[in-house]
N, C-alpha and C positions, 0 to 999 in steps of 0.2 A: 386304487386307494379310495375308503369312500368320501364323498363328500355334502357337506349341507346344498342343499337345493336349496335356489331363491335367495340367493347370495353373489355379489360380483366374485369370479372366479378366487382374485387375490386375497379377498376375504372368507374365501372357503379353505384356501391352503393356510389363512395365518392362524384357524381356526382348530384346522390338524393339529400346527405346529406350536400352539400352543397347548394343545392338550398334551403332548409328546413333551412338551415342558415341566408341566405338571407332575406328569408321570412318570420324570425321571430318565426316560429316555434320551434326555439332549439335557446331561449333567450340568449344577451351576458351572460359570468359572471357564466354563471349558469351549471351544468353538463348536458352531454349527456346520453339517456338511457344507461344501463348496455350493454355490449358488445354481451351477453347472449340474453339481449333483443332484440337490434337490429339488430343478428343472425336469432332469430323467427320473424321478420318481413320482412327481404328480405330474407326468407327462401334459408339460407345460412350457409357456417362454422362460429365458432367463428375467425377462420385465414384470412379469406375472410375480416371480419368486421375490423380485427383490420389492417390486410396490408391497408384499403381503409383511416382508419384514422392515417395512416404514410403518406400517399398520401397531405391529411387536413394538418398534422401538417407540412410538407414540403411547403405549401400553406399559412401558417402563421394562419390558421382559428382556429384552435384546440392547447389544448398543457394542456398534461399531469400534472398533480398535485400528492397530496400526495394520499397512496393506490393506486396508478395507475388510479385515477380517470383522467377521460379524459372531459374539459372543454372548452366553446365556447368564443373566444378571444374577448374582446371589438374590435367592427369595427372603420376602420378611413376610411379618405374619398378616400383613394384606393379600396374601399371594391368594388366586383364585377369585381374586371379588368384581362383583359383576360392574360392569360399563353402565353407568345412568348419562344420560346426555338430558339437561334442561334445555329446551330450546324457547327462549320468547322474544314474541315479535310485536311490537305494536309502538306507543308513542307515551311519554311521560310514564313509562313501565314502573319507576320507584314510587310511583303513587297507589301501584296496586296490591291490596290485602295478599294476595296467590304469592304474587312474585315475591313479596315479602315474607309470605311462610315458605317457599321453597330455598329462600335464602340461608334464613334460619336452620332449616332443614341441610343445606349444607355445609356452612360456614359455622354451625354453633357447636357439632360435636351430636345431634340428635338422632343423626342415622348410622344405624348400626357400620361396624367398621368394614363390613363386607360389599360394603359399597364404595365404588371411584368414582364422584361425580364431576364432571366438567359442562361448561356454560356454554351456546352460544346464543349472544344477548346483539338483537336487532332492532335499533331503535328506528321508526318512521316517523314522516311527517302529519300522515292522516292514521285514524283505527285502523282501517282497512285496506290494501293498496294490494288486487289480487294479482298486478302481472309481479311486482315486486316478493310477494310471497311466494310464487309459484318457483320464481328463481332460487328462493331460498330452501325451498324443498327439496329442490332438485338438486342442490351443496348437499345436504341432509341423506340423502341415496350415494353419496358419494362417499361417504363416511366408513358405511360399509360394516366395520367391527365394531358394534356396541350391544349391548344386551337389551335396553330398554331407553323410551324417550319423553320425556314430557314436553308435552307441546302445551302451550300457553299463547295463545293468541286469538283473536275473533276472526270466527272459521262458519264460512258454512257448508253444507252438505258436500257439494262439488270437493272442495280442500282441503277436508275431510277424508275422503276417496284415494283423493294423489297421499297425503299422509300414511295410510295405512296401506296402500303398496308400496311404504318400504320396507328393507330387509331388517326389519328387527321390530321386536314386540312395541307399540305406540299408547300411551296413554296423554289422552287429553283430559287438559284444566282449562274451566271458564264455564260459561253458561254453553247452553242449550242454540243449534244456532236457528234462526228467526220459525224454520218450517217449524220449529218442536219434535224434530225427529233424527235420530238419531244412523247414519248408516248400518248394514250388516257387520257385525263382528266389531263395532265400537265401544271402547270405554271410556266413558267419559265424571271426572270428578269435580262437581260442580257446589261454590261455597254456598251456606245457607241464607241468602242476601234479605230473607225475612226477619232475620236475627240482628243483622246492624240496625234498620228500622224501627222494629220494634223495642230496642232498647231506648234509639232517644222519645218514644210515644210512652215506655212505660217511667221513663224521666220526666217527660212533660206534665205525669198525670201522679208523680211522688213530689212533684212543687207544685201542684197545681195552677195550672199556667190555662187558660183560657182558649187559647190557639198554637197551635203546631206548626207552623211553614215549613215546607221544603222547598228549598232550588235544588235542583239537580241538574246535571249531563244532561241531555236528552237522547243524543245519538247511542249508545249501546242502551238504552230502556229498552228491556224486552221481554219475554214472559214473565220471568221470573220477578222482574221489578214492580209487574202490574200486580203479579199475587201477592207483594210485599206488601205495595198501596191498599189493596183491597184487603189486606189484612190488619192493618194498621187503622184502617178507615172501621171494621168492625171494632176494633179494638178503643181507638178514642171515640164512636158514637157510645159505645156503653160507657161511658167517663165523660160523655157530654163534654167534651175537648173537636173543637171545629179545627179542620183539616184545611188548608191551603195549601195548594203545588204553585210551585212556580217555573216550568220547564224551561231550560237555555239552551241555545241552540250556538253548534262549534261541530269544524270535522277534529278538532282534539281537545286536547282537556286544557294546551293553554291559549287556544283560540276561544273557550268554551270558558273561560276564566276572564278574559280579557273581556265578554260578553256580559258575564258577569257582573264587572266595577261598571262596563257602561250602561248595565238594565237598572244597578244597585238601587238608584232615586228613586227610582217608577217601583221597583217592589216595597221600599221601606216607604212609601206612599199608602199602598194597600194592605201594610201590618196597622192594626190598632189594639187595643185592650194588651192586658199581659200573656204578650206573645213568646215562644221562640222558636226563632227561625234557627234553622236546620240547614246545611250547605252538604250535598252529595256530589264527590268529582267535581268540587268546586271549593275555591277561594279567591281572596283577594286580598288587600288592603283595607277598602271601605267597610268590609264585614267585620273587621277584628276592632276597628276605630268607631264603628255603631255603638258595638258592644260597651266599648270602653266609656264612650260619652254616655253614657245608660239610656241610649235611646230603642233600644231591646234588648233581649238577651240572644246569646251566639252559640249555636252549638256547632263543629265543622265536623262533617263524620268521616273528612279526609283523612289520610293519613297526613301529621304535620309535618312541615320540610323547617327541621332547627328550631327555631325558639315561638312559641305559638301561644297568647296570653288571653284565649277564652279556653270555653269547655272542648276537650277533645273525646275520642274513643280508645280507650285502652283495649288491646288486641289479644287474645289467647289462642294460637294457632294450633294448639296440641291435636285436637283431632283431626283438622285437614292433614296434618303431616303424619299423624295415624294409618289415615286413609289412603294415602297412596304408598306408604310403605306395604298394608296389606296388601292393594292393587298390583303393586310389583310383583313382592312374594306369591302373585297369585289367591291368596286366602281368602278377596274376597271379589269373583269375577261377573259381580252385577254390570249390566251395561250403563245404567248412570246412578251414582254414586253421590249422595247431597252429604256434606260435611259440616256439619255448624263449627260456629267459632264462638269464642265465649268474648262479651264485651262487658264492658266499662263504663261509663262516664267519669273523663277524670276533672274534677272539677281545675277553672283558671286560676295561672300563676296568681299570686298574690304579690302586689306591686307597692 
């Protein structure tokens, strides 16, 4: 009987016996050969047969009855839609634009109904923690039956590698990682980070505002954040709008926040004239309470966690979530993939 190559065994036979599903061969309602049986036909163990129909019954296809009989679910009209597995790994994940459109993307009703998506969401202490990922990749080959995977984490080449020897099609979200380069047979769908930027620069220069500050993260600034800067920096020199960075230093975003309230004095020292400052992967307290005593203006291009009473960024995820539905469908199979987002300024609650 043939079977997919490059697959753990169990997941080549649940892979049959789901087509045989499908196809009518193994009628709703009604039971599947004996386990025994269907050991002597993919000349296989009886462990082999039954791991593959835990695979099914995780699938919704199959589910056990009495005697341990195991029987074929009436189909609805989800029947045949393909396995998305989100996979994200990293620390303060609800703060991220990605994870926030891929949510959307699956909890709002936006992806077509031929898709099953299910989560596995890995929260760490630091961005990066390679022996801890590496474990979790290796849960991820264990998996075995899914069609497609989004991987969401910061990754570089090396983890990368292990990712896409697994048995199913992989697409990564996020940036580029540090080489600028991409492995063989990678795709990777990375947001347009010069578009969050340049929207608070082209805000800064519709109020005419003097100076721009930013604080940001420091730890994932990487190419693409420098082309952001450097594009933003052409962009306020022709608008005669002066540019201050203010880098903060954290292995996470709330060790990099709590950096933040402690740097706050020493930056709102070196704003003067009508400023505003700009917080990237960062907030605090003291930034929303500056604001408020009018001793600058606040813009957080975080996303906000509940009630948030300066200027925020309003998010339109439509294309990223475009994009990687093409990416799925295959339709469009560039190896890296820039997806803008459309932003906002929404201006502060009024109090």
């Amino acid at each position: 009987m043939a079977l997919t190559v490059n697959l753990p065994r169990s997941a080549q036979v649940a892979k049959v016996l789901e087509r045989k599903v499908f196809s009518g061969e193994y009628p709703p309602n009604l039971p599947l050969p004996s386990t025994r049986q269907l050991a002597a036909q993919f000349n296989c163990s009886q462990r082999v047969i039954l791991s593959a129909i835990d695979l099914l019954e995780k699938k919704n296809l199959l589910v056990r009855q009495e005697r341990r009989r195991i029987f074929v679910k009436a189909r609805s009209a989800r029947d045949n839609a393909k396995e998305i597995l989100f996979f994200a790994y990293g620390n303060e994940l609800g703060a991220h634009g990605i994870y926030q459109a891929v949510n959307e993307l699956i909890l709002h009703g936006d992806a077509p109904c031929r898709y099953d998506f299910f989560s596995r969401i890995i929260s760490s202490a630091s961005a990066f923690d390679r022996a801890r990922l590496e474990r979790e990749i290796a849960r991820l080959d264990n998996l075995g039956f899914i069609d497609c995977a989004l991987i969401y984490s910061p990754l570089d080449e090396e983890a990368m590698k292990k990712c896409l020897a697994l048995p199913y099609q992989v697409i990564f979200l996020g940036e580029m990682p540090t080489s600028g380069k991409l492995p063989p047979n990678a795709q990777l769908i990375s947001p347009n980070s010069a578009g969050l930027l340049l929207t608070a620069a082209k805000y800064a220069a519709k109020k005419h505002y003097a100076t721009l500050a930013f604080a940001y993260w420091e730890l994932p600034f990487g190419n693409y954040d420098q082309q952001a800067f450097d594009e933003i920096k052409t962009y306020l020199d022709a608008k005669k709008i002066r540019l201050q960075l203010f880098p903060v230093s954290g292995n996470s975003i709330a060790e990099a926040a709590q950096h933040f309230a402690d740097d706050f004095p020493g930056i709102t020292k070196k704003i003067s004239g009508k400023t505003l400052l700009a917080a990237h992967n960062l907030h605090c307290a003291s930034f929303e309470r500056g604001e408020l005593a009018g001793n600058f203006d606040a813009l957080t291009l975080t996303i906000p966690q509940g009630d948030c009473r300066i200027r925020t960024i309003r998010r339109d995820y439509s294309k990223l979530k475009r994009s990687i539905i093409d990416a799925i469908e295959g339709k469009n199979r560039q190896p890296h993939i820039t997806a803008d987002y459309a932003f906002e300024v929404k201006e502060p609650t009024q109090i």
